[in-house]
Predicted model as a PDB file, atoms N, CA, C, CB and O in Angstrom, pLDDT in the B-factor column:
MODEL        1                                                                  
ATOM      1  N   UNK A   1      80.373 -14.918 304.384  1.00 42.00           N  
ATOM      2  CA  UNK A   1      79.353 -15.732 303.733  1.00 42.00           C  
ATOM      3  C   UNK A   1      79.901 -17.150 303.542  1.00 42.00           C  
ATOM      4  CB  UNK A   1      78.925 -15.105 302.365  1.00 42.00           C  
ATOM      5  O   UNK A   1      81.073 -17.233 303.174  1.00 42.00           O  
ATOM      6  N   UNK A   2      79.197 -18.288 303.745  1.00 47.00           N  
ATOM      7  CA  UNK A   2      79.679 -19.534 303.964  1.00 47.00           C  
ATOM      8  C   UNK A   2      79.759 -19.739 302.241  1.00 47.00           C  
ATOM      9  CB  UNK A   2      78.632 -20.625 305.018  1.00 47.00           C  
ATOM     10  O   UNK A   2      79.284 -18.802 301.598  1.00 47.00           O  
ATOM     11  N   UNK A   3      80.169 -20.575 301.675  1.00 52.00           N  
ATOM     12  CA  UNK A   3      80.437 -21.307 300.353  1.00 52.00           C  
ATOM     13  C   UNK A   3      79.311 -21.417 299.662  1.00 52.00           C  
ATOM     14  CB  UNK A   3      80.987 -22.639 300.473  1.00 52.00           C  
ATOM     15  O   UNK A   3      79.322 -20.962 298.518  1.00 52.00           O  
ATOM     16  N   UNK A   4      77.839 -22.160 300.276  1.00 53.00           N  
ATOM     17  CA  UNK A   4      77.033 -22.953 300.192  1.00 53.00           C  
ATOM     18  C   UNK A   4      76.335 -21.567 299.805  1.00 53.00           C  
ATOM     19  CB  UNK A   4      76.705 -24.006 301.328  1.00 53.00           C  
ATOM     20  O   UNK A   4      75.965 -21.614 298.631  1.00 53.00           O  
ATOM     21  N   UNK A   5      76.081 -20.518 300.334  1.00 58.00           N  
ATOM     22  CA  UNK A   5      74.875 -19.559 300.632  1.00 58.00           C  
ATOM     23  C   UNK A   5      74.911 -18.363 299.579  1.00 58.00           C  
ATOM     24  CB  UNK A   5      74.965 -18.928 302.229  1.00 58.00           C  
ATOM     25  O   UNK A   5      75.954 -17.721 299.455  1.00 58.00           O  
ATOM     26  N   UNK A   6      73.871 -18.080 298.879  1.00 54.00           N  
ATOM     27  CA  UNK A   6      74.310 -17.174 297.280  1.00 54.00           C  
ATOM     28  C   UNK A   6      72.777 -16.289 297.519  1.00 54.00           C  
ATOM     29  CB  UNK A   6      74.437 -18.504 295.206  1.00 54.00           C  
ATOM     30  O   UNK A   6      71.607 -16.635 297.677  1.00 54.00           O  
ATOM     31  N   UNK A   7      73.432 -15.111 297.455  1.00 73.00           N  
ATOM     32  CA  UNK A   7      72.245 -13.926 297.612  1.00 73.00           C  
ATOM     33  C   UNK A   7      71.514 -13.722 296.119  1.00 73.00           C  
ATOM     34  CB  UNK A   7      73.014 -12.264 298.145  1.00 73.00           C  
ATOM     35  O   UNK A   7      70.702 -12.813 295.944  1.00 73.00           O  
ATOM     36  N   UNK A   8      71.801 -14.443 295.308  1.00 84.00           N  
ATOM     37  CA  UNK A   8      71.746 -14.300 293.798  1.00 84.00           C  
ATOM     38  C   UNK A   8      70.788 -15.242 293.475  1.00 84.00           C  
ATOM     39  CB  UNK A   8      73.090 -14.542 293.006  1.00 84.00           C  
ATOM     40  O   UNK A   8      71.098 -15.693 292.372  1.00 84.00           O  
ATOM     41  N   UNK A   9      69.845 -15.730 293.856  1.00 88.00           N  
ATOM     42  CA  UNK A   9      68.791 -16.583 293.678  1.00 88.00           C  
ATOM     43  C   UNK A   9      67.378 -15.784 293.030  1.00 88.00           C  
ATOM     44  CB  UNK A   9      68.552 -17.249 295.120  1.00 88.00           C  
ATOM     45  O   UNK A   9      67.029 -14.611 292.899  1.00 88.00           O  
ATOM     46  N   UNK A  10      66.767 -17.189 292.699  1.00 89.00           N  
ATOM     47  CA  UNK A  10      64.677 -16.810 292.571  1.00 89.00           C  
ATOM     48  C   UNK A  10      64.181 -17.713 293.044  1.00 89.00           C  
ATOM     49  CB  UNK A  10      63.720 -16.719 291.031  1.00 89.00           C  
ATOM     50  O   UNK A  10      64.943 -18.644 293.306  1.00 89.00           O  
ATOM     51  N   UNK A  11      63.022 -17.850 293.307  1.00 91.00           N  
ATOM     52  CA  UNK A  11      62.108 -19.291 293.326  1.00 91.00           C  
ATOM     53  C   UNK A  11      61.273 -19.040 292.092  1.00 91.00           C  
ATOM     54  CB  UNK A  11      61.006 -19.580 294.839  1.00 91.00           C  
ATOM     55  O   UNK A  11      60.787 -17.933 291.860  1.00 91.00           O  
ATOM     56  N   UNK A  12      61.089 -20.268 291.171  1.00 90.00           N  
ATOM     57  CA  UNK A  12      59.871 -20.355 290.329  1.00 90.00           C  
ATOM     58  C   UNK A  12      58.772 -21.854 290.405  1.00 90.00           C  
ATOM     59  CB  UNK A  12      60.513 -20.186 288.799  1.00 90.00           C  
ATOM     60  O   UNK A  12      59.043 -23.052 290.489  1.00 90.00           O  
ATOM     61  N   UNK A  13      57.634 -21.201 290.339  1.00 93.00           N  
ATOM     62  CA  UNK A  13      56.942 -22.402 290.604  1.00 93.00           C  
ATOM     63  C   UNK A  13      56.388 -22.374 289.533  1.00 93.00           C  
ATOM     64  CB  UNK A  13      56.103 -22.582 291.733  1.00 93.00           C  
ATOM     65  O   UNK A  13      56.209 -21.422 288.775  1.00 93.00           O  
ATOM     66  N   UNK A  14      55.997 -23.802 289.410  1.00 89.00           N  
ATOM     67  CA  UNK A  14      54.902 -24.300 288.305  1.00 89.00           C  
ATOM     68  C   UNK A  14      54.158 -25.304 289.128  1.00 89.00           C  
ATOM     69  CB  UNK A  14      55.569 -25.045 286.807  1.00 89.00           C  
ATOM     70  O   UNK A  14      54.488 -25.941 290.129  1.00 89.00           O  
ATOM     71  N   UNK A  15      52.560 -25.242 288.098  1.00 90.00           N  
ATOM     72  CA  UNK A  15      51.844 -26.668 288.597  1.00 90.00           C  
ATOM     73  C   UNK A  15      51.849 -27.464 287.286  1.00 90.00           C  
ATOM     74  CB  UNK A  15      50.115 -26.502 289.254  1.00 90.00           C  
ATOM     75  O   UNK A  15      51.352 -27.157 286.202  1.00 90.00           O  
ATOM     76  N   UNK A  16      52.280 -28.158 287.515  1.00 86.00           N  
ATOM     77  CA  UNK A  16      51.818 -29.974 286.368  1.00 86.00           C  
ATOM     78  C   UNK A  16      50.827 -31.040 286.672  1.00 86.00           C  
ATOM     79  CB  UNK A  16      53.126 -31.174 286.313  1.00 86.00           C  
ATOM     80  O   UNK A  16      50.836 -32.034 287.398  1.00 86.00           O  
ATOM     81  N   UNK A  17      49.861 -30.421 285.762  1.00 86.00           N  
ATOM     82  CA  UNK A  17      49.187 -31.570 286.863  1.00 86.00           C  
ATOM     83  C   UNK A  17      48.415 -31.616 288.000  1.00 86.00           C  
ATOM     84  CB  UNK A  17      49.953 -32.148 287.373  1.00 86.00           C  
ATOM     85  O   UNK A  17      47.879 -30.543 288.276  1.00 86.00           O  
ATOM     86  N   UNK A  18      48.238 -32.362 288.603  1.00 88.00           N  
ATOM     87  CA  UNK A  18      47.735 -31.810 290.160  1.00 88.00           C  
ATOM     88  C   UNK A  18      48.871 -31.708 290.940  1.00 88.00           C  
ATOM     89  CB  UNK A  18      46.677 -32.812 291.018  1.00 88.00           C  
ATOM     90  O   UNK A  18      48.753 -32.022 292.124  1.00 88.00           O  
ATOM     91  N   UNK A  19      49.963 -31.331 290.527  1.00 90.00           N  
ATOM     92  CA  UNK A  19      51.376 -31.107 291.641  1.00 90.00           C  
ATOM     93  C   UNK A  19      52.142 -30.126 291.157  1.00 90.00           C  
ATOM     94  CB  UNK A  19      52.464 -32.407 291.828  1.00 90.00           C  
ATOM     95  O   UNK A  19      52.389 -30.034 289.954  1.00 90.00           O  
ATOM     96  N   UNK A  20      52.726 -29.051 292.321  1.00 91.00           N  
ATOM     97  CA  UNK A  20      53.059 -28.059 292.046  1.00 91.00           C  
ATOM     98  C   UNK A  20      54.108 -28.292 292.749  1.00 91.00           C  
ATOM     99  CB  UNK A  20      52.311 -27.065 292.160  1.00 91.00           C  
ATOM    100  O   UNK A  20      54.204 -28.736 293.894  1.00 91.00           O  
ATOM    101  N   UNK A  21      55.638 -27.667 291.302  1.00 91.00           N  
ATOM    102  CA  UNK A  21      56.642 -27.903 292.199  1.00 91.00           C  
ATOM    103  C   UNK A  21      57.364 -26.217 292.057  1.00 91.00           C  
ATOM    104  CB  UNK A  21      57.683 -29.410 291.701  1.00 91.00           C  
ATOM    105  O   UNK A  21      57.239 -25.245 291.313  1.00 91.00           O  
ATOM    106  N   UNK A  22      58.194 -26.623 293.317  1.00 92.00           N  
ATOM    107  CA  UNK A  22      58.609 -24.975 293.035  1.00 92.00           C  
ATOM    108  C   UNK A  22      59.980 -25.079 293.396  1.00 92.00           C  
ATOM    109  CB  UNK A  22      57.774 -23.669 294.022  1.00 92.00           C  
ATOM    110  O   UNK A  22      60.303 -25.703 294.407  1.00 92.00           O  
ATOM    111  N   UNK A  23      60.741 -24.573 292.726  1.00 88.00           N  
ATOM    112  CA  UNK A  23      62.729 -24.810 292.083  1.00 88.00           C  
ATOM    113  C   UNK A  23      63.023 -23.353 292.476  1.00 88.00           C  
ATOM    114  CB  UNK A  23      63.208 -25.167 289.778  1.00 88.00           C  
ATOM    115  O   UNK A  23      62.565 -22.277 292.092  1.00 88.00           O  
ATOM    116  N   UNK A  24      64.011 -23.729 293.438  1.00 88.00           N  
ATOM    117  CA  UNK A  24      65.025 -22.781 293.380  1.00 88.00           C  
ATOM    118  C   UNK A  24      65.890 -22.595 292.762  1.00 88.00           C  
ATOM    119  CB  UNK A  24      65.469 -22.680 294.049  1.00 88.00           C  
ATOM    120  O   UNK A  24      66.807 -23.415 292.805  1.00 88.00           O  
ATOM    121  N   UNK A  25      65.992 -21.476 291.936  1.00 84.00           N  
ATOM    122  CA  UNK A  25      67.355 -20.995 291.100  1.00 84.00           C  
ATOM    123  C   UNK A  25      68.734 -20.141 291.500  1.00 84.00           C  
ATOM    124  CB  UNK A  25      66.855 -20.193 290.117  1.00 84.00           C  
ATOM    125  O   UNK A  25      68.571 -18.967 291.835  1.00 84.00           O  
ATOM    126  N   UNK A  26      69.938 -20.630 291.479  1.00 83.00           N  
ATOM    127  CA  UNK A  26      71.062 -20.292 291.996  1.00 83.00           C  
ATOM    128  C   UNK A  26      71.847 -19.686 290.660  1.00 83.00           C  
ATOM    129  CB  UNK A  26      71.721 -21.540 292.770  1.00 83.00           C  
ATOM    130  O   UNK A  26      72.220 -20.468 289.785  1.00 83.00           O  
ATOM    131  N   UNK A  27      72.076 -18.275 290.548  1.00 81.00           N  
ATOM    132  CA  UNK A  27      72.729 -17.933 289.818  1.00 81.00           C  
ATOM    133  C   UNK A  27      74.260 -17.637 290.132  1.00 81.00           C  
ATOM    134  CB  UNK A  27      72.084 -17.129 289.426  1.00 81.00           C  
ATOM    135  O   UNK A  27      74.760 -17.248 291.187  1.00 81.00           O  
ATOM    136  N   UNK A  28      74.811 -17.909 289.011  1.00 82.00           N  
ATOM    137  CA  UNK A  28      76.591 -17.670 289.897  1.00 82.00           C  
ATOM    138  C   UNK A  28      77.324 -16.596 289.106  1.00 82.00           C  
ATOM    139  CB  UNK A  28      77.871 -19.313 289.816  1.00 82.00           C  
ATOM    140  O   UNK A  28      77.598 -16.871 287.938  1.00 82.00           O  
ATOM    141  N   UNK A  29      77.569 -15.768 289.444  1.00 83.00           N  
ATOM    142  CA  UNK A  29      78.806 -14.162 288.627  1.00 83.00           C  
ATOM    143  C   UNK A  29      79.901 -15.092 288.045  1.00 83.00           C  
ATOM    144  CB  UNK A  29      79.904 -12.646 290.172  1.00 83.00           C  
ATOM    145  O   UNK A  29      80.418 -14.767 286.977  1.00 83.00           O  
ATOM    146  N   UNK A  30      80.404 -16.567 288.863  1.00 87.00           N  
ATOM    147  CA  UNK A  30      81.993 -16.723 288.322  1.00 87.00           C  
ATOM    148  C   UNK A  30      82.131 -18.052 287.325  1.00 87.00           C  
ATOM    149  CB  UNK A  30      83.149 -16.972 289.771  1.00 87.00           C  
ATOM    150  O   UNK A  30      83.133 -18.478 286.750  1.00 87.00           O  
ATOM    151  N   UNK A  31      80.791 -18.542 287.329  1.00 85.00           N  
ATOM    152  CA  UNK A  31      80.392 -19.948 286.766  1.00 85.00           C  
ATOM    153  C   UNK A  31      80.504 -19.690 284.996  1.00 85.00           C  
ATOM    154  CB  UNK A  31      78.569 -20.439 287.372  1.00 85.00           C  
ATOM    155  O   UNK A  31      79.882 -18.728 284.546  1.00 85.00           O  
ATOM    156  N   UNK A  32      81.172 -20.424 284.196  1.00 89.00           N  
ATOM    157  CA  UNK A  32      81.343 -20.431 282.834  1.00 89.00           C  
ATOM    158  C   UNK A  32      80.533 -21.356 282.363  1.00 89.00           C  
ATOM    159  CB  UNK A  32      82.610 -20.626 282.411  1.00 89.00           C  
ATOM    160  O   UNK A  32      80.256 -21.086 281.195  1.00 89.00           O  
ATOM    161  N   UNK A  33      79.803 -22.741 282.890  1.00 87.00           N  
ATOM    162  CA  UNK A  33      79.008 -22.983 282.677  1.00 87.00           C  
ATOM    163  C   UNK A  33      77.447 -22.441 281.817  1.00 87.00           C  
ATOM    164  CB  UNK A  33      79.211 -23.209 283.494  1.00 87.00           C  
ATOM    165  O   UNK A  33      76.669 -21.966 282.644  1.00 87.00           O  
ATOM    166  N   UNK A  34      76.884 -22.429 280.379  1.00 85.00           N  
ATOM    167  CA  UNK A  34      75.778 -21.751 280.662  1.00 85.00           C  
ATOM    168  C   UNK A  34      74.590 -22.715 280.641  1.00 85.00           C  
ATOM    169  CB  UNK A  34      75.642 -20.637 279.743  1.00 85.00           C  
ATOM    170  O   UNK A  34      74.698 -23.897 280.317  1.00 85.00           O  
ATOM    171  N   UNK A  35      73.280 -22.037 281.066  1.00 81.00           N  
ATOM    172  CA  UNK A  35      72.021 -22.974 281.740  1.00 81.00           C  
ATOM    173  C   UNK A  35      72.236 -24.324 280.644  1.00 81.00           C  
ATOM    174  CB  UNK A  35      70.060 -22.056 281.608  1.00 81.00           C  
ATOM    175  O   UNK A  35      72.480 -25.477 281.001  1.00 81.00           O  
ATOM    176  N   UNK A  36      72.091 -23.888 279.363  1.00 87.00           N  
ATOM    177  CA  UNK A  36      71.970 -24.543 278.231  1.00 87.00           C  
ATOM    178  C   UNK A  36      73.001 -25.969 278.515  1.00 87.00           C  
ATOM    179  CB  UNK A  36      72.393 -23.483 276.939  1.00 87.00           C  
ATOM    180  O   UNK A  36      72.738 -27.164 278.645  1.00 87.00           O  
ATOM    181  N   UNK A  37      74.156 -25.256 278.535  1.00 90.00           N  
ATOM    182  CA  UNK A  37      75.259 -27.035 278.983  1.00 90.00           C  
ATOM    183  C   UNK A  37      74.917 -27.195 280.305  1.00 90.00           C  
ATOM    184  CB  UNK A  37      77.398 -27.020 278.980  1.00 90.00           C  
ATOM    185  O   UNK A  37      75.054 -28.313 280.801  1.00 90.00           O  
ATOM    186  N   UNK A  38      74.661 -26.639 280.709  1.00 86.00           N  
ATOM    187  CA  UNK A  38      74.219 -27.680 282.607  1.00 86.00           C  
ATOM    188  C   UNK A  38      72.967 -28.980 282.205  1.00 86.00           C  
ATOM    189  CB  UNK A  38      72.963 -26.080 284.326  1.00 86.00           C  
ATOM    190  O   UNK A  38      72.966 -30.182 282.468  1.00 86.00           O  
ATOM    191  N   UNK A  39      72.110 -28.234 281.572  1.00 85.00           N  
ATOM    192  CA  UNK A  39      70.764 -28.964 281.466  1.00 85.00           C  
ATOM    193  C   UNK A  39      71.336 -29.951 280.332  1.00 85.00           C  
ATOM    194  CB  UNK A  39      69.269 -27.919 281.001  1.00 85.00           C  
ATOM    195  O   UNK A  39      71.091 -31.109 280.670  1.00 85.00           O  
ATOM    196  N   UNK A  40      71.783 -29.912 279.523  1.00 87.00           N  
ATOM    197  CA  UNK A  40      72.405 -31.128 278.588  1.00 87.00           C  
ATOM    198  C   UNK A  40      73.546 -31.998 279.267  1.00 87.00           C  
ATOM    199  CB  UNK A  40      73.097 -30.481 277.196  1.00 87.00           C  
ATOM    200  O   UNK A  40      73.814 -33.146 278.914  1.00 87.00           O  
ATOM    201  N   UNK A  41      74.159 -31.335 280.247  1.00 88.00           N  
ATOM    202  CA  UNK A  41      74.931 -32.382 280.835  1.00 88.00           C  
ATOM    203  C   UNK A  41      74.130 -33.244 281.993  1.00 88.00           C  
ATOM    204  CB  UNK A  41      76.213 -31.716 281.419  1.00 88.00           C  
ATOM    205  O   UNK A  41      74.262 -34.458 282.147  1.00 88.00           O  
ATOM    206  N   UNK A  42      73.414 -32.528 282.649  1.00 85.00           N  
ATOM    207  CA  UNK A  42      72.519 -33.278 283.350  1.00 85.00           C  
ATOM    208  C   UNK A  42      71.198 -34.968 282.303  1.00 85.00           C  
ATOM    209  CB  UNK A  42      71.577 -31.705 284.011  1.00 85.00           C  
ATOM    210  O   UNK A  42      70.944 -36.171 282.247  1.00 85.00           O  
ATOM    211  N   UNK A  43      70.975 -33.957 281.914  1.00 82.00           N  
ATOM    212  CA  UNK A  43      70.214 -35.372 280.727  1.00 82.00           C  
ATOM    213  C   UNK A  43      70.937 -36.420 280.625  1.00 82.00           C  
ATOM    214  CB  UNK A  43      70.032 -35.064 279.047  1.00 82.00           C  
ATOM    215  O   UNK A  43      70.416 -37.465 281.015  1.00 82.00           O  
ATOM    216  N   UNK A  44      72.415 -36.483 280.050  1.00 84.00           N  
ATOM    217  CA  UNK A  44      73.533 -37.354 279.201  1.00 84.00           C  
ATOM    218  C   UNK A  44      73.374 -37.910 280.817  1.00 84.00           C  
ATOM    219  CB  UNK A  44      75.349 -36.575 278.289  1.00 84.00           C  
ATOM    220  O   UNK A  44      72.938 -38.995 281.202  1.00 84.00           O  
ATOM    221  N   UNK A  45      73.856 -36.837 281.555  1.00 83.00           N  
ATOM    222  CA  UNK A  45      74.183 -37.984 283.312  1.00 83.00           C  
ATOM    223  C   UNK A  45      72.884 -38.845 283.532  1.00 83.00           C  
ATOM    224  CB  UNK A  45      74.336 -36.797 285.224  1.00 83.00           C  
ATOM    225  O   UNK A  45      73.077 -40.044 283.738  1.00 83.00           O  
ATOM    226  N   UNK A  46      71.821 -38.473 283.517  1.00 77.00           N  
ATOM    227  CA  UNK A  46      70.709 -39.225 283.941  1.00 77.00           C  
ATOM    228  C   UNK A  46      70.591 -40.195 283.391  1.00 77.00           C  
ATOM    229  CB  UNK A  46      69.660 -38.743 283.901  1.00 77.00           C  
ATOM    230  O   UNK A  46      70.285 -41.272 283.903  1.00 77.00           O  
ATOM    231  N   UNK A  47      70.954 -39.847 281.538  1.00 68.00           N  
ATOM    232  CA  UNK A  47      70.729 -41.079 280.861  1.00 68.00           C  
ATOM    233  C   UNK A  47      71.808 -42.463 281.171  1.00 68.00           C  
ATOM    234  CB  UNK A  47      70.787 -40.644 279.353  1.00 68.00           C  
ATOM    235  O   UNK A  47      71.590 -43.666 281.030  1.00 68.00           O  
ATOM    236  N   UNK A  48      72.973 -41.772 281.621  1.00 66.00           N  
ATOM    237  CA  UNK A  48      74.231 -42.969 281.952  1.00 66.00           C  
ATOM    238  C   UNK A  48      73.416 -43.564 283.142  1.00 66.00           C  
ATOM    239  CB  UNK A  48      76.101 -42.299 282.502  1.00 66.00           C  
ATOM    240  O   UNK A  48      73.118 -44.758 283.180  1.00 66.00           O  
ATOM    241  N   UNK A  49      72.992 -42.461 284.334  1.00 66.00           N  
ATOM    242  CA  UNK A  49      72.928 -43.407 285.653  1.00 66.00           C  
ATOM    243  C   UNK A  49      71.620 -44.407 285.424  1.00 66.00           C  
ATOM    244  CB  UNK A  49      72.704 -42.390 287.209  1.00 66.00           C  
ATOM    245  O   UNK A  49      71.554 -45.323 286.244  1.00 66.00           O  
ATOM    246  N   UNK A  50      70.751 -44.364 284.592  1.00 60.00           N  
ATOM    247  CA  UNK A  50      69.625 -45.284 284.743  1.00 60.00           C  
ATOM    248  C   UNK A  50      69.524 -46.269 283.151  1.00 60.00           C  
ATOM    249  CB  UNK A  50      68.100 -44.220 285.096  1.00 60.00           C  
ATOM    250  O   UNK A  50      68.590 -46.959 282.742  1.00 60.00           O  
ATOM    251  N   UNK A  51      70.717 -46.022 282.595  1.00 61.00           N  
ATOM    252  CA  UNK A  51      70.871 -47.203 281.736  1.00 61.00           C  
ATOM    253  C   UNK A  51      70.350 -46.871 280.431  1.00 61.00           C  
ATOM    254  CB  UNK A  51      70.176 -48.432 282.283  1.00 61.00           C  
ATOM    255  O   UNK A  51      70.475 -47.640 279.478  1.00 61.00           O  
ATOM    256  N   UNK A  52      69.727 -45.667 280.349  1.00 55.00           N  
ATOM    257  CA  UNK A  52      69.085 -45.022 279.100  1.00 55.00           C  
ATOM    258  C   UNK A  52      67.601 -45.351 279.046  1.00 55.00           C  
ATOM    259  CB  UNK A  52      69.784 -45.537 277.739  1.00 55.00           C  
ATOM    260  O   UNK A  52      66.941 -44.717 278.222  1.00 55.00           O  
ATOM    261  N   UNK A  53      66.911 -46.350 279.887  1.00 60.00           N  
ATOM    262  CA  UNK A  53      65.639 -46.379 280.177  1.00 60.00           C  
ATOM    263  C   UNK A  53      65.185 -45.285 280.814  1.00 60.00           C  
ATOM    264  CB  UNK A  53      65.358 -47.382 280.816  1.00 60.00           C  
ATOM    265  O   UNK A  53      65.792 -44.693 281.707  1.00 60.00           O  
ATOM    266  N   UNK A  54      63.630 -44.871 280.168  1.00 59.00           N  
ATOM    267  CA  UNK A  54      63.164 -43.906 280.784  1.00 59.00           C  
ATOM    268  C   UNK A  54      61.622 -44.126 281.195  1.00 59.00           C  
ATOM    269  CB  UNK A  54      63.423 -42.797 279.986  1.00 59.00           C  
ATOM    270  O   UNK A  54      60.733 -43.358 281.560  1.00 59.00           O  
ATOM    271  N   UNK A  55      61.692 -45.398 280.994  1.00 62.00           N  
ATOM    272  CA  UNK A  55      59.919 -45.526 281.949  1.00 62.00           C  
ATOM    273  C   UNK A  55      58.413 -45.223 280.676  1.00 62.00           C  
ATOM    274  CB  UNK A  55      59.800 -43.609 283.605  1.00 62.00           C  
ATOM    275  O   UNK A  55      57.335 -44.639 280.792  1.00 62.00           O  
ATOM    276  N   UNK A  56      59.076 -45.955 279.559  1.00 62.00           N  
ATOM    277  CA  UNK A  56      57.888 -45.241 278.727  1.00 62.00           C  
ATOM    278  C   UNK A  56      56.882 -45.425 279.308  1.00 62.00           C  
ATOM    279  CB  UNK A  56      57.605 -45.626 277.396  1.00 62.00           C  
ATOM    280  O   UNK A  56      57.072 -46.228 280.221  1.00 62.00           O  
ATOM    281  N   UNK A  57      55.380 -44.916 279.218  1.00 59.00           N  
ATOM    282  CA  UNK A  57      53.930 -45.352 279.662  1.00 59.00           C  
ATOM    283  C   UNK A  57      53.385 -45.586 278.426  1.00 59.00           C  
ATOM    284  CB  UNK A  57      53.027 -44.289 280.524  1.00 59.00           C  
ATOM    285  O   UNK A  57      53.515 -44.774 277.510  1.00 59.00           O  
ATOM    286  N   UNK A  58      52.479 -47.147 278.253  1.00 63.00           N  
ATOM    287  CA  UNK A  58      52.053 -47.464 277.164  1.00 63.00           C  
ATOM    288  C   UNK A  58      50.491 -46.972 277.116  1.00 63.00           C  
ATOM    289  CB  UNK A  58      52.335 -48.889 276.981  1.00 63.00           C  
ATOM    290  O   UNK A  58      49.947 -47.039 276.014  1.00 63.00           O  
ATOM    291  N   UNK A  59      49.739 -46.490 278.205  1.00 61.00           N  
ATOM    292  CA  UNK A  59      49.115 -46.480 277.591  1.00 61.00           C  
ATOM    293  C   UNK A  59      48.355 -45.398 278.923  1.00 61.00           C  
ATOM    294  CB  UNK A  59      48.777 -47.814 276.911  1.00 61.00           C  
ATOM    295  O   UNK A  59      48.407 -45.670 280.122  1.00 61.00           O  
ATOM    296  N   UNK A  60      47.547 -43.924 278.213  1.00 59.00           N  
ATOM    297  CA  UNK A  60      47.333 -43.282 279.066  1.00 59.00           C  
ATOM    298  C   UNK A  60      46.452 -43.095 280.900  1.00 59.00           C  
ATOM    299  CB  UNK A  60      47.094 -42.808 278.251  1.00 59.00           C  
ATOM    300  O   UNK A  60      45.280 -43.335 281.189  1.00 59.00           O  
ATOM    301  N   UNK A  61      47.701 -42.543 281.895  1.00 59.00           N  
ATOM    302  CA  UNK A  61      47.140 -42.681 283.040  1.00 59.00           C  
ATOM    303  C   UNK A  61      45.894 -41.760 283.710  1.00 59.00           C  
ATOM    304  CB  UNK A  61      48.162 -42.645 283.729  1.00 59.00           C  
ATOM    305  O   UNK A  61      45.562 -41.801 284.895  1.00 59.00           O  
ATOM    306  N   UNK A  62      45.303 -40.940 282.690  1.00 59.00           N  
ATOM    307  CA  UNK A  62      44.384 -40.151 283.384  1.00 59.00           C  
ATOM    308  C   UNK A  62      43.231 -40.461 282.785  1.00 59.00           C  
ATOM    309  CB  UNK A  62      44.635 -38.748 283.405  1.00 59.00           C  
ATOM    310  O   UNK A  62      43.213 -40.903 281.636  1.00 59.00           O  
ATOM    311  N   UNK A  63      42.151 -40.263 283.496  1.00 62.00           N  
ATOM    312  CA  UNK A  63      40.829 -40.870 283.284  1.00 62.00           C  
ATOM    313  C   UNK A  63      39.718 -39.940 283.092  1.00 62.00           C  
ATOM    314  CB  UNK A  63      40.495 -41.706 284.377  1.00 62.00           C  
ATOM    315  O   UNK A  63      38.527 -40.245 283.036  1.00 62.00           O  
ATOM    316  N   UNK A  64      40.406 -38.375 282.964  1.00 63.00           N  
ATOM    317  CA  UNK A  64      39.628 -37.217 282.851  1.00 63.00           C  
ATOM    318  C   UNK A  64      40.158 -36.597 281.848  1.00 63.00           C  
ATOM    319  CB  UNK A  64      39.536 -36.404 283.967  1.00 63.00           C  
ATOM    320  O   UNK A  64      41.338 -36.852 281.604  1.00 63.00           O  
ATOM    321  N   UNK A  65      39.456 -35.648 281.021  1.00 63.00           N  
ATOM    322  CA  UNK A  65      40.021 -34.806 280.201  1.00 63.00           C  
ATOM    323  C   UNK A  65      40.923 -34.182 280.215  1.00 63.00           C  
ATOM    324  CB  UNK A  65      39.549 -34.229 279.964  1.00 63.00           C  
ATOM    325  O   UNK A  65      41.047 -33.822 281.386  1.00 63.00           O  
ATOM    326  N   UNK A  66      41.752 -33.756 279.598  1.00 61.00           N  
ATOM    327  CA  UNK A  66      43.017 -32.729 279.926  1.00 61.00           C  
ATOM    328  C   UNK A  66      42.455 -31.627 280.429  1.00 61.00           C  
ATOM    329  CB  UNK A  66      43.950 -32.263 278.692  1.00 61.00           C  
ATOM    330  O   UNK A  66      41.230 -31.663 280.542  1.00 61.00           O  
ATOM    331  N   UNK A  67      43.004 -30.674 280.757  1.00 64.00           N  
ATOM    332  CA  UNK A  67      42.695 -29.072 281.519  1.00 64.00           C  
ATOM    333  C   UNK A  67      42.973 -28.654 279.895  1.00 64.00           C  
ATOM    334  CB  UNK A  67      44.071 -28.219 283.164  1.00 64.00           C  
ATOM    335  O   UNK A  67      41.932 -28.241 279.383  1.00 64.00           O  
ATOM    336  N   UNK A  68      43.841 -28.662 279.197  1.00 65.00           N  
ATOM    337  CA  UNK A  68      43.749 -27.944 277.964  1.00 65.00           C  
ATOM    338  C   UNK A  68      43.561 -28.505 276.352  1.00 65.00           C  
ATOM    339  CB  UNK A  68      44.876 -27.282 278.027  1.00 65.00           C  
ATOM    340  O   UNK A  68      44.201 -28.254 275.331  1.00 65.00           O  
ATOM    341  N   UNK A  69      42.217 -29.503 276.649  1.00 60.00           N  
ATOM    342  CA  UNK A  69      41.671 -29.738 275.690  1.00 60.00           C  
ATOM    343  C   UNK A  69      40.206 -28.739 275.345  1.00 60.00           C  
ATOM    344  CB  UNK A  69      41.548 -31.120 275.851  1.00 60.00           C  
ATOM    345  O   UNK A  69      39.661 -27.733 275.798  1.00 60.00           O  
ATOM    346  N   UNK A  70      40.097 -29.276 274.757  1.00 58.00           N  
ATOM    347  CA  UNK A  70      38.733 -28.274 273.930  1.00 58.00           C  
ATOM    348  C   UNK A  70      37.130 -28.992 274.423  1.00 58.00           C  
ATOM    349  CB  UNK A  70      38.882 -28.482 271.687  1.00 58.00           C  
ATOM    350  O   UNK A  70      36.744 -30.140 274.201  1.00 58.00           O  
ATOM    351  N   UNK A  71      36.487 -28.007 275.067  1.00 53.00           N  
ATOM    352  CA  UNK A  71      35.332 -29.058 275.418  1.00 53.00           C  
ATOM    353  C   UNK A  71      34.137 -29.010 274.553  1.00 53.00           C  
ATOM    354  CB  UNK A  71      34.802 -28.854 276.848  1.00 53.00           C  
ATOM    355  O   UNK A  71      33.200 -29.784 274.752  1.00 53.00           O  
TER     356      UNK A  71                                                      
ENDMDL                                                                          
END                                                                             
């Protein structure tokens, strides 16, 4: 088995929106890492690589009701 290639996977999809994305999940037996510090170290990294800006939107982009508002 090459390095790269892990029989230990899922796919999960979601839609947001009108876009549906779908993530592959790689689980690892030898990784001490858990999901919880990956996903917090990833944030802190994102926040270093783009300066801590995150693109607020001032003011809303959709022009239709939500899907889960109340009609």
């Amino acid at each position: 088995m090459a390095k790269n290639e892990n029989s230990n996977f899922s796919y999960m999809t979601r839609r947001i929106g009108g876009t549906t994305y779908k993530v592959k999940v790689v689980f690892s037996d030898t990784e001490k890492e858990t999901m919880e510090d990956k996903i917090l170290r990833m944030i802190r990294n994102e926040t270093v690589t783009t300066g801590g800006t995150c693109g607020i939107i001032d003011s809303p982009q959709m022009s239709r009701q939500s899907e889960r508002s109340a009609s």
